[in-house]
C-alpha positions, 0 to 999 in steps of 0.5 A: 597338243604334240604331233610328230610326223614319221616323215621328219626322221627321214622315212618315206612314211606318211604316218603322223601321231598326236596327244596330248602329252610328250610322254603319250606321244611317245608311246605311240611313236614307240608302237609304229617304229617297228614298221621300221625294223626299230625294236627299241627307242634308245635315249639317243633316238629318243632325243632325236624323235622328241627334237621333231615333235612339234606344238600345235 
Protein backbone atom coordinates (compact mmCIF):
# COMPACT_ATOMS: atom_id res chain seq x y z
CA UNK A 1 0.00 0.00 0.00
CA UNK A 2 1.05 3.93 -0.75
CA UNK A 3 -0.30 6.68 1.32
CA UNK A 4 0.35 10.39 1.25
CA UNK A 5 -0.94 12.98 3.61
CA UNK A 6 -2.12 16.35 2.02
CA UNK A 7 -0.64 17.72 5.37
CA UNK A 8 3.03 16.76 3.98
CA UNK A 9 2.96 19.27 0.93
CA UNK A 10 2.69 22.10 3.43
CA UNK A 11 -1.27 22.44 3.56
CA UNK A 12 -3.19 22.86 6.71
CA UNK A 13 -5.46 19.87 5.58
CA UNK A 14 -6.15 16.85 7.28
CA UNK A 15 -6.95 14.93 3.92
CA UNK A 16 -4.85 11.22 3.73
CA UNK A 17 -5.37 8.99 0.65
CA UNK A 18 -4.07 5.37 0.20
CA UNK A 19 -3.76 2.39 -2.76
CA UNK A 20 -2.57 0.04 -3.83
CA UNK A 21 -0.52 1.47 -6.41
CA UNK A 22 1.41 4.87 -7.26
CA UNK A 23 -0.27 5.56 -10.18
CA UNK A 24 -4.00 4.93 -8.14
CA UNK A 25 -2.86 7.25 -5.63
CA UNK A 26 -2.13 9.72 -7.74
CA UNK A 27 -5.38 9.96 -9.30
CA UNK A 28 -6.88 10.52 -6.28
CA UNK A 29 -4.43 13.13 -5.08
CA UNK A 30 -5.33 14.68 -8.58
CA UNK A 31 -9.12 14.87 -7.52
CA UNK A 32 -8.57 16.52 -4.00
CA UNK A 33 -5.96 19.21 -5.33
CA UNK A 34 -8.44 21.27 -6.50
CA UNK A 35 -9.48 21.87 -2.85
CA UNK A 36 -6.84 23.75 -3.24
CA UNK A 37 -7.24 25.92 -6.06
CA UNK A 38 -4.57 23.49 -8.23
CA UNK A 39 -6.27 22.87 -11.47
CA UNK A 40 -3.41 20.83 -13.06
CA UNK A 41 -0.50 18.41 -11.71
CA UNK A 42 2.52 19.69 -13.55
CA UNK A 43 5.65 17.08 -13.62
CA UNK A 44 7.26 19.28 -11.51
CA UNK A 45 4.53 19.00 -8.77
CA UNK A 46 4.09 15.47 -9.48
CA UNK A 47 7.91 14.77 -8.41
CA UNK A 48 7.04 16.73 -5.34
CA UNK A 49 3.80 14.99 -4.43
CA UNK A 50 5.26 11.54 -5.28
CA UNK A 51 8.79 12.30 -3.09
CA UNK A 52 5.78 12.60 0.00
CA UNK A 53 4.20 9.23 -0.69
CA UNK A 54 5.09 6.94 1.77
CA UNK A 55 4.88 2.55 1.95
CA UNK A 56 3.00 1.36 4.65
Amino acid sequence: MKSFKCADMGFSCGWTASASSEKELMQKIAGHAPNHGIKEITSDLAAKVKSKIKDQ
